[in-house]
N, C-alpha and C positions, 0 to 999 in steps of 0.2 A: 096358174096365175100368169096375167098376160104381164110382158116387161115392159119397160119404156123406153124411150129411145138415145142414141149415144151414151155416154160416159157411164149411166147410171142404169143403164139397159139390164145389167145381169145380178141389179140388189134382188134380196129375196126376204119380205116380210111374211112374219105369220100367221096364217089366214083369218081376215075379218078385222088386222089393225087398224085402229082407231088415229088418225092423226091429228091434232090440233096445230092448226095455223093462222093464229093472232094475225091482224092487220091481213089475210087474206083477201083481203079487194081491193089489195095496194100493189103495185108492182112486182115486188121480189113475191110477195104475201099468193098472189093469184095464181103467175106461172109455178111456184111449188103447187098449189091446190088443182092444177092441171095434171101435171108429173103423177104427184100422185095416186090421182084417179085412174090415169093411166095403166098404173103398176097394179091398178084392181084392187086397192086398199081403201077404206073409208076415212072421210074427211069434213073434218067441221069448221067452218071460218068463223069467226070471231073478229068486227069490226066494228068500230062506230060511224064510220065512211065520213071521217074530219077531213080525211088523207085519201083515202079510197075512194074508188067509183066504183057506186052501182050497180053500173053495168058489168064489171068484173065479178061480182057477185052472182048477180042472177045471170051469168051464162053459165055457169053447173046449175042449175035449180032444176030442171031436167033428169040428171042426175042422182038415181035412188040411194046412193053409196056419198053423195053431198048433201052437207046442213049447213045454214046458217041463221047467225045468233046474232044481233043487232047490241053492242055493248062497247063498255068501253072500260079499258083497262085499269082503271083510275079504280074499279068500285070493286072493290073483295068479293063482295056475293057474285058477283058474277064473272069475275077470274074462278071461283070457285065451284061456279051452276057450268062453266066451259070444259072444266077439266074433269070431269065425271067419266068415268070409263076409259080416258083416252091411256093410250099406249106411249105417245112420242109428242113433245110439244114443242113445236115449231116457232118461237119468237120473235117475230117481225115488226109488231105493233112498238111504233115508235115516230117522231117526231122528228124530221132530219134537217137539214141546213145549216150550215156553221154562219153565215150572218143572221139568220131569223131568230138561230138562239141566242145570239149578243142582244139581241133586243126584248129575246121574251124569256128572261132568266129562270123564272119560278113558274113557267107554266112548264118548260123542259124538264124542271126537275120533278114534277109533278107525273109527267107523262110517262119520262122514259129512266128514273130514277125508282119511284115509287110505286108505278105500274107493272115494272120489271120484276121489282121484290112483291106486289102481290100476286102476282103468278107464278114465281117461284115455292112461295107459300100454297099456295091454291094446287102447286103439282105435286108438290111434297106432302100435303095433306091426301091427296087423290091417290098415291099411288103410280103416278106418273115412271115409268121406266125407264126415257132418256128427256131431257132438256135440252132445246140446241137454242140458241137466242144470237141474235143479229146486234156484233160489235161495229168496230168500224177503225178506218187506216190514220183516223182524224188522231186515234189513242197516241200515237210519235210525237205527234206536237212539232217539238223544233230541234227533235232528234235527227243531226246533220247527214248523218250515214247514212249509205247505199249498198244491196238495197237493204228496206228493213226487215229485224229482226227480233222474237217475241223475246221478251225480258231485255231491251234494249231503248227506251222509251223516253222522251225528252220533256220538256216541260209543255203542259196542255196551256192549248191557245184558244179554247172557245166552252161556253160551254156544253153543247153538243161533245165536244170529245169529253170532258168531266163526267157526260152522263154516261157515256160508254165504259169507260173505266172504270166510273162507281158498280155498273150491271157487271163486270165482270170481277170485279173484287166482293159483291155481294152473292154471283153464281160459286165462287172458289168456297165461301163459308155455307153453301148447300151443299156439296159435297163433302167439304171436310165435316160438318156436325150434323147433317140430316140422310147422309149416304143419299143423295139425288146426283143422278148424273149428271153434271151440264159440261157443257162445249160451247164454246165463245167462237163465233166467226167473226175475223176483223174484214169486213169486204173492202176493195179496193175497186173504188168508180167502177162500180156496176153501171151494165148499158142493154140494152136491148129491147125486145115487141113491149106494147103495152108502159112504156115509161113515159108518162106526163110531157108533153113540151110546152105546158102553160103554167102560168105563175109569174114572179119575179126572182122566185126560188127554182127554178125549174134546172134540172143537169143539162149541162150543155150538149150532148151532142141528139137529143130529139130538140130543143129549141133551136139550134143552130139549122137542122132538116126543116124544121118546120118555115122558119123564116126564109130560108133559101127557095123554099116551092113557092112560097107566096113573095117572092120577090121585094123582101125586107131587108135590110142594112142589120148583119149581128153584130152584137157590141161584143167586143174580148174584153176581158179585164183584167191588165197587165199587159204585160207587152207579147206575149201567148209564146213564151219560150219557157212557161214551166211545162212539167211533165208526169205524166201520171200513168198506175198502171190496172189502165180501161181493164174491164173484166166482162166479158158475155154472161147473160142473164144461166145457159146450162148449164157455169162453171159451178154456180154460186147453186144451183138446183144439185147437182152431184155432189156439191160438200154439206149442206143439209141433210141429203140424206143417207150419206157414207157415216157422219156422224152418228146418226140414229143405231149404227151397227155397230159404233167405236166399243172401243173395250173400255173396262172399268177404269184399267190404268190409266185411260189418257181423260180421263174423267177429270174437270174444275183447272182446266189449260184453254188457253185459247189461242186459237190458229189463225194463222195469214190466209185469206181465198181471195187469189188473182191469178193471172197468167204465168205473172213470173216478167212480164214485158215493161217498155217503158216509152209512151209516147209524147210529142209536143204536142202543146195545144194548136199551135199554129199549123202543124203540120197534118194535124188530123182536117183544119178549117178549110185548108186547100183540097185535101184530097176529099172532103164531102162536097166543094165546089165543081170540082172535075168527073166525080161520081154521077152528078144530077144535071150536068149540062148547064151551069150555070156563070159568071164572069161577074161577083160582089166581091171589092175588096170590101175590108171591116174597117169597123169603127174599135178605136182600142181607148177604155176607159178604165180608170183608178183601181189596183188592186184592191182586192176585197177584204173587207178587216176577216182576220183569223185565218186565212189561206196559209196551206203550207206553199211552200215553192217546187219541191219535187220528191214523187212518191212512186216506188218501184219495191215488189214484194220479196224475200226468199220464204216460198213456198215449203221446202224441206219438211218443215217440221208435220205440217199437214198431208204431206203424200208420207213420213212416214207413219206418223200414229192411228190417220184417218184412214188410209189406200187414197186421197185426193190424188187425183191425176187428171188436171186441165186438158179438154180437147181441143176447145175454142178459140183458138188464136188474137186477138184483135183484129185481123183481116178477114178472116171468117166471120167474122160477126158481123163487124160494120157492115159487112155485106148483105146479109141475112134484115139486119136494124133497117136500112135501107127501103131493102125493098117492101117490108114493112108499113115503114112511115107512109112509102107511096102508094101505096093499096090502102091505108086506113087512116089517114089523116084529112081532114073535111076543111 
C-alpha cells in the first residue's frame, strides 16, 4: 500500500477501506478525498455542490478507487444509500460562516444540526467503524482564556458555533448508547490550495490573495489586531485520518486541530503584501457580528489521544497557499 505524504505518510489502513467523505467537493472535503486516494484506499464523496465545486469532484472521476454521489445531507435515504459498505466516515458536509448563520437561522440548523445526526444514524445503522466529523473553534464563544482549551467553553455567539456544539453533544450520545466511534475536530482557520476566495463569506486569506493580484483595496473588519490560530489544510488532513486509527477510549471527545500558533490579522495583511510584490494599504470596516476577538489552540489533548502532531507551521503554509493562488487563480 502506497503512503502519502508528510505527517500522515506512515497510517496504514486495511486493504480495500472504504472511506466516506461528506461535502468532498468542498475544500477540507476534496484535499482529504486526495490524501486518501493517495494512501491506495477507496473513496466515496458525497456532495450536493451547494458549497462545493464541481470541478473538485470530477478531478478523481478518473480514478477507479473514486465514487461519487450527487446528495444532500438533509435526506436520510441517502445518508443511508452513502454509508453502505463504508469503513470510516469522514464529516465535512456543513454550512460555515458565523454571519451568514445570524441570518439564515433555520436553514443552519437544518444543514448542519439535522444533517449531522442523519448520518450519524445512517453510520450507526451501516456498521460504520470510526466517525470523525468536522466541529469548529467558533464552539469558545466568549471563553476569554488563552489558549483554548476542550471542556473550558464560554457562552456561544452565533449560530454556526450552536450547530457545532449540538454535532458534538449529539456524536457523545452515539457513542455512549449506540457504541459508534466518533471524534469531533474543532478546526482552527483552516487555510490552504483549493479554498474559495469568492463570495461575501469567503476566509480571508485566499480573498485577501486574490484581491491583491487583481489590484483591489481588501477591506479588514476591525481594526485587524485580532488573532487567530491559521491552520494549514495537511494539519487538518493528518488529524482526520489519525482519528480513523484512535482507540475506543478516546471515542465521543472532541479535539482541538491547529498549530498551536497565533497570528494578527494585520500582520498576516502585510506580509501577503510583501510576499506578492505589491504596496495596498486596507480599508478597515466594522467588526463583524459574532466574531471572537482572539483564538489560539492547546493542542495537547489531540497529539495525546490521537498521535496529532502538526507539521505545517503557519509560514510553511502561507508559503505553499501562495504560490498556489498564483498558479491557479484566473
Amino acid at each position: 500500500m502506497r503512503g502519502a505524504k508528510m505527517g500522515y505518510k506512515e497510517l496504514k489502513f486495511p486493504e480495500n477501506s472504504l472511506f466516506l467523505v461528506t461535502g468532498g467537493a468542498g475544500f477540507i472535503g476534496s484535499n482529504l478525498c486526495e490524501a486518501i486516494l493517495a494512501l491506495g484506499c477507496r473513496v466515496r464523496c458525497l456532495d450536493d455542490l451547494s458549497t462545493g465545486k464541481k470541478e473538485n469532484a470530477d478531478m478523481f472521476s478518473d480514478n477507479p478507487r473514486y465514487e461519487f454521489i450527487l446528495g444532500d445531507i438533509k435526506d436520510y435515504d441517502t445518508c443511508l444509500k452513502a454509508c453502505e459498505g463504508v469503513d470510516y466516515v469522514l464529516n465535512q458536509a456543513a454550512w460555515g460562516s458565523v454571519p451568514r448563520s445570524i441570518e439564515m437561522p433555520l436553514f443552519y440548523c437544518a444543514n448542519n444540526i439535522q444533517g449531522t445526526l442523519n448520518m450519524l444514524e445512517a453510520a450507526r445503522q451501516s456498521g460504520v467503524k470510526k466517525f470523525v466529523y468536522a466541529s469548529s473553534s467558533s464552539v469558545y464563544g466568549d471563553e476569554p482564556n488563552l489558549p483554548k482549551t476542550e471542556g473550558v467553553e464560554g457562552n456561544l455567539l452565533s449560530p454556526y458555533a450552536l450547530t457545532k456544539r449540538c454535532d458534538e453533544e449529539w456524536a457523545k450520545q452515539y457513542t455512549r448508547h449506540y457504541s459508534l466511534d466518533t471524534y469531533g475536530l474543532r478546526y482552527f482557520n483552516v487555510f490552504g490550495r483549493r479554498q474559495s476566495p469568492d463570495g461575501a463569506y469567503a476566509a480571508v486569506i485566499p480573498k485577501f490573495i486574490k484581491q491583491l493580484l487583481n489590484g483591489e483595496t481588501p477591506v479588514i473588519n476591525g481594526d485587524g489586531k485580532q488573532s487567530r490560530d491559521f491552520t494549514y489544510i495537511e494539519n487538518v488532513i493528518e488529524a482526520n485520518l489519525r482519528a480513523c486509527l484512535a482507540s475506543h477510549e478516546a471515542a465521543g471527545e472532541a479535539f482541538n486541530i491547529a498549530y498551536g500558533g497565533r497570528e494578527y490579522l494585520i500582520d498576516i495583511y502585510y506580509g501577503l503584501t510583501e510576499a506578492l510584490g505589491v504596496n495596498v494599504e486596507p480599508v478597515f470596516g466594522p467588526d463583524r457580528a459574532g466574531d471572537i476577538k482572539h483564538s489560539n489552540a492547546d493542542i495537547s489533548k489531540a497529539k495525546r489521544l490521537l498521535g496529532y502532531s502538526p507539521e505545517w507551521s503557519f509560514e510553511r503554509g502561507i508559503k505553499e497557499a501562495i504560490e498556489w493562488y498564483k498558479e491557479n487563480l484566473k
